[in-house]
C-alpha positions in Angstrom: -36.0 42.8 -21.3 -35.6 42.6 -25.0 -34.6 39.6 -27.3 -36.5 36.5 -28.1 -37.4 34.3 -24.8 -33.6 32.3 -23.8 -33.4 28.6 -23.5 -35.0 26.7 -20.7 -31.7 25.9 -18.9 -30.7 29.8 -18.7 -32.4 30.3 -15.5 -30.3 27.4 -14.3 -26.6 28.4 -15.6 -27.6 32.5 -14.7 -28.7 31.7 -11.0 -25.7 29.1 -10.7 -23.2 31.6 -11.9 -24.6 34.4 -9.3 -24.6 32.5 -6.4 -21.2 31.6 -6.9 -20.1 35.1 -6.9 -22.7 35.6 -4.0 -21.0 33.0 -1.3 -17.2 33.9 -2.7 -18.2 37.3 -1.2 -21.0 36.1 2.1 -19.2 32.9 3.2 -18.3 34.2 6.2 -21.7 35.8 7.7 -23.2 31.7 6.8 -20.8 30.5 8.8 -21.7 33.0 12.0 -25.3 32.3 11.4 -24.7 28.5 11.7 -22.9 29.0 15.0 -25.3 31.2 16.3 -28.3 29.1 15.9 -26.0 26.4 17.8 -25.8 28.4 21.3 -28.2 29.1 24.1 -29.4 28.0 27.3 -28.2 24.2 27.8 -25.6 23.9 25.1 -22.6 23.3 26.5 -20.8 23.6 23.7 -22.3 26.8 22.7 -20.4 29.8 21.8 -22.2 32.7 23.4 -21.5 35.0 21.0 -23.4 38.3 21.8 -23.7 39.6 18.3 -22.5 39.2 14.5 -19.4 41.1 15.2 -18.6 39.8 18.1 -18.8 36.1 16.5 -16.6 37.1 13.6 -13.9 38.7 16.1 -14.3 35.4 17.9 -14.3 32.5 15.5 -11.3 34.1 13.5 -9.0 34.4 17.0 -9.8 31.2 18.0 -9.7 29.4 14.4 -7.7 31.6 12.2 -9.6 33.4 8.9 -10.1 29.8 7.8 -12.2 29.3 10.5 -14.9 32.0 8.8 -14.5 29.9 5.7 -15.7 26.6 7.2 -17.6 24.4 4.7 -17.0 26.5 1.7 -16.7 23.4 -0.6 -19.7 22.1 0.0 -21.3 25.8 0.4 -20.8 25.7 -3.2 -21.8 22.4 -3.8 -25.4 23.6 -2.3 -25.6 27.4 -3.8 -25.1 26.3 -7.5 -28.2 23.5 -7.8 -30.1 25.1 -5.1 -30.3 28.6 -6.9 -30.2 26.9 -10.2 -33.1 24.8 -9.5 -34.8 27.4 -7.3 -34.9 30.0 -10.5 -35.3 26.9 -12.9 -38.6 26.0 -11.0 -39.6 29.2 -10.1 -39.7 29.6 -13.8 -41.6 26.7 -14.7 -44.3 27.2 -11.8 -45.0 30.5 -12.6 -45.4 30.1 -16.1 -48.0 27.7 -15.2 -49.9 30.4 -12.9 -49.3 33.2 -14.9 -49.6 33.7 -18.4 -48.4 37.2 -19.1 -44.9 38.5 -18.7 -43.5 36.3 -15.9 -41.5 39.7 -14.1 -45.1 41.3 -13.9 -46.7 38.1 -12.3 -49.2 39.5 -9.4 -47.9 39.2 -5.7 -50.1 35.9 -5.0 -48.9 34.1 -8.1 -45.8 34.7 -7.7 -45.5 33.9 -4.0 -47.1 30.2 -4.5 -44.4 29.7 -7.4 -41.8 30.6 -5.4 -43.2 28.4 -2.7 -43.5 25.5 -4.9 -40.1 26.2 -5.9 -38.6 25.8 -2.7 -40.1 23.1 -1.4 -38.8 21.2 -4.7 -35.2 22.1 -4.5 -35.1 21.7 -0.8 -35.8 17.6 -1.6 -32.4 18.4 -3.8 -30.2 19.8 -1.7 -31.1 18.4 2.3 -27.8 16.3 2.1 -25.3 18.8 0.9 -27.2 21.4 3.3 -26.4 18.2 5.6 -23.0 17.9 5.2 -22.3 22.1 5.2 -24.2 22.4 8.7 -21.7 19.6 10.0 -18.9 21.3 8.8 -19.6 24.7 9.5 -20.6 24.0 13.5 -17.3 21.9 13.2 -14.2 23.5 15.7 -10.8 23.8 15.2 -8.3 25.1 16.7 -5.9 27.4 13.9 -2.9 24.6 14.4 -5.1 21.7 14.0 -6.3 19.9 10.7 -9.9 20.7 9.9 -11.9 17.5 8.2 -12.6 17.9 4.5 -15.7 17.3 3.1 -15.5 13.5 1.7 -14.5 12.4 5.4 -17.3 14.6 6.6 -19.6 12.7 4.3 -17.8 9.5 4.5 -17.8 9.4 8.7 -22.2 10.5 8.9 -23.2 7.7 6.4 -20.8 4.5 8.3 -21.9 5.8 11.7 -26.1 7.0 10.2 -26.1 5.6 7.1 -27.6 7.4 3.8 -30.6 8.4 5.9 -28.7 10.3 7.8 -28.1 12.7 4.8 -31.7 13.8 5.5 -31.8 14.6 8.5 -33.8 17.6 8.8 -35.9 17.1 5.7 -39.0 18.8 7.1 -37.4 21.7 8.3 -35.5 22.2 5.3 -38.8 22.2 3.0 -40.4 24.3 5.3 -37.5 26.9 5.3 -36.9 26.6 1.4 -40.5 27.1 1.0 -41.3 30.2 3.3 -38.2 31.9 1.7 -38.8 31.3 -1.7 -42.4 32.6 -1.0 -41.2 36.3 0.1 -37.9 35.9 -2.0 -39.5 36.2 -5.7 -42.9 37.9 -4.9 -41.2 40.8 -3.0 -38.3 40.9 -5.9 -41.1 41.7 -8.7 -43.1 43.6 -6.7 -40.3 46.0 -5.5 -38.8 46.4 -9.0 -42.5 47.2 -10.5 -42.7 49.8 -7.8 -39.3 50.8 -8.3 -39.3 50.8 -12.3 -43.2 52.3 -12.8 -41.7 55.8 -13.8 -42.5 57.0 -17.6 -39.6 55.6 -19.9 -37.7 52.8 -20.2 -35.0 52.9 -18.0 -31.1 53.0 -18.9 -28.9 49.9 -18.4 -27.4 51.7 -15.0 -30.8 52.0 -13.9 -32.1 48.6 -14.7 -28.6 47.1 -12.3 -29.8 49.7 -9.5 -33.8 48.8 -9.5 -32.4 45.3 -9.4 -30.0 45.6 -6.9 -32.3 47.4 -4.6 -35.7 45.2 -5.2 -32.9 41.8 -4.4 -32.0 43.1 -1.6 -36.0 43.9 -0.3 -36.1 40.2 -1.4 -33.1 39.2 0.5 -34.8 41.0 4.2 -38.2 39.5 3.4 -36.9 35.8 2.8 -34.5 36.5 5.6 -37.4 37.6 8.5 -40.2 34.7 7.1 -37.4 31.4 7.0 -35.7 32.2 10.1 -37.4 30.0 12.8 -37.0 27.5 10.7 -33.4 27.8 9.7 -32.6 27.6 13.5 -34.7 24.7 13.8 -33.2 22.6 10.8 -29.5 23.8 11.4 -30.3 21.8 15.2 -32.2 19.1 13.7 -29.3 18.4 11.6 -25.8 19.3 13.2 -26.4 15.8 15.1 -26.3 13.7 12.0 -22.5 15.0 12.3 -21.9 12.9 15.8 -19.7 10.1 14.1 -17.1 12.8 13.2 -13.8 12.2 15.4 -13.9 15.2 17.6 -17.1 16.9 16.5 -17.9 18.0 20.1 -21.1 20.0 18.7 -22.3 17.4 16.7 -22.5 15.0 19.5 -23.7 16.7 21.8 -26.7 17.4 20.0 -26.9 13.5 19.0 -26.8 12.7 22.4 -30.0 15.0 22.9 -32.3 13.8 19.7 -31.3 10.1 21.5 -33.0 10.8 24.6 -35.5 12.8 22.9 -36.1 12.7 18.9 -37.9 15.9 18.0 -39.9 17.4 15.6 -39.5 20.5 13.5 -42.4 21.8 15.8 -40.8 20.1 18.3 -37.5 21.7 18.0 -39.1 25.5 17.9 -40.9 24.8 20.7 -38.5 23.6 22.7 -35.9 26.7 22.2 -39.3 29.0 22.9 -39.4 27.5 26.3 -35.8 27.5 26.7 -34.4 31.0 25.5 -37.9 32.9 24.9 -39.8 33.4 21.6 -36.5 35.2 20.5 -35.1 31.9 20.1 -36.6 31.5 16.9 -34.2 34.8 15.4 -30.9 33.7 16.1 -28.3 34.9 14.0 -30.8 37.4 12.7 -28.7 39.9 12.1 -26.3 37.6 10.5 -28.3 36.3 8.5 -30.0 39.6 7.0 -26.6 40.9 6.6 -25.5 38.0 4.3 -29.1 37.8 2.6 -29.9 41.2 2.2 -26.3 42.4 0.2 -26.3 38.8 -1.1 -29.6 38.6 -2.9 -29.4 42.2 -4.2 -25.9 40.7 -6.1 -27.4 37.6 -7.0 -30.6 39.4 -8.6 -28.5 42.0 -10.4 -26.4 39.4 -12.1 -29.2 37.3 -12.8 -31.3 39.3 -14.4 -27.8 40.7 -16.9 -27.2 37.2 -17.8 -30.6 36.0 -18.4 -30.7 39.1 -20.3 -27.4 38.0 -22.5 -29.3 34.7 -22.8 -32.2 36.5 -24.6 -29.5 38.6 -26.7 -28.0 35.8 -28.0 -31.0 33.3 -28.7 -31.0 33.5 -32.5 
């Protein structure tokens, strides 16, 4: 990448900007994920999907298309700071690792940057992750009114107060952190395998190699966070239970009552329920929205942080 180096907040604004475009485009598959981690053996109010399709065919006839759209608003309201701090970070701890060229920081370096990243933005973001899980697992039938966001928020902190909000904390570090490990390590190890030809490559190129390395990022992430993505989207549906009519929410409530549970807790509890597949539902979901959905993320990225450097004088 040419130019002089772009300002510290381009990372920031650049990641911001492509995970916008990222969840206009994904929304849906998030929203299949969530549900899926919410079924299994004991849930009664479990969907049973048996697969990714099969869970979009079901949520939009029983909800209507806004039904795949659940928790959009504050989808967004977790993608922009939580990419923009996740790159921002990243950034910062790998310059302190690494002193050459941060895109051609070894594997290992790289990997406990993006580590440290995640865990830092996951302190950020576990209420609006919060809020989104609750509204997401959230019903509704396609005549009746869906809650918005502010009473979402409004009804967990007068029935849990602001604690509430962090419900989930642990498993939302440990997730952040075991994706951001894979996520930037196998992004600029692919695209130095991908780009070590003679030459520098055209601008066509350059979006391809970026494309395809994001989305090798994207599976990676996707296959080391799951377990505990299932594990904090249970951990933190209940903090939902004061929502009028948030059947999911409170029956999962009812459950950390009579028996509050760890992160370690939690996994181990769905292994001896459903098996040590527990751990991967809404897998495939979840790869399908990751893998497409970091490639476009790292492709815009790396063009606007590229604009960035263009324009710094």
């Amino acid at each position: 990448m040419g130019g002089t180096a772009p300002p510290y907040y381009a990372p920031f604004l650049s990641a911001a900007a492509a995970a916008t475009i990222e969840l206009s485009i994904m929304q849906p598959l998030d929203v299949v994920k969530t549900r899926m981690h919410l079924q299994g053996a004991g849930v009664r109010t479990g969907d049973n999907f048996q697969g990714t399709i099969g869970a979009i065919r079901g949520i939009h006839s029983a909800e209507g298309l806004a039904g795949l759209w659940r928790g959009f608003a504050p989808g967004l309201c977790v993608v922009i700071p939580r990419r923009g701090f996740k790159f921002l970070f990243y950034d910062a701890f790998v310059s302190l690792l690494w002193r050459g060229e941060k895109g051609k920081a070894p594997f290992l370096p790289s990997m406990i940057a993006g580590g440290m990243a995640g865990a830092s933005e996951a302190c950020i973001i576990t209420p609006l992750e919060c809020i989104k899980i609750a509204m997401q697992s959230e019903k509704a039938s396609g005549a009746s009114a869906s809650t918005g966001m502010l009473a979402f928020a409004s009804a967990m902190v007068r029935s849990g107060g602001v604690s509430c909000l962090y419900a989930g904390l642990t498993a939302t570090m440990a997730k952040h952190t075991a994706h951001s490990c894979f996520y930037f390590a196998s992004f600029h190890q692919g695209k130095q395998l991908l780009n070590s030809g003679d030459g520098q490559p055209s601008r066509i190129q350059r979006v391809a190699i970026d494309l395809s390395a994001g989305f090798i990022a994207g599976c990676a992430a996707a296959t080391a966070n799951n377990p505990f993505d299932v594990a904090k989207t249970r951990l933190q549906v209940g903090a939902a239970s004061g929502v009028s009519k948030h059947a999911v929410a409170q029956e999962f409530a009812a459950a950390s009552s009579s028996r509050p549970r760890s992160t370690a807790g939690m996994m181990m509890d769905l292994i001896r329920a459903d098996g040590p597949q527990a751990l991967y539902k809404g897998y495939v979901a979840k790869v399908a929205r990751l893998g497409p959905g970091s490639a476009i993320i790292f492709a815009v990225y790396e063009q606007l942080m590229g604009m960035f450097s263009s324009a710094t004088p």
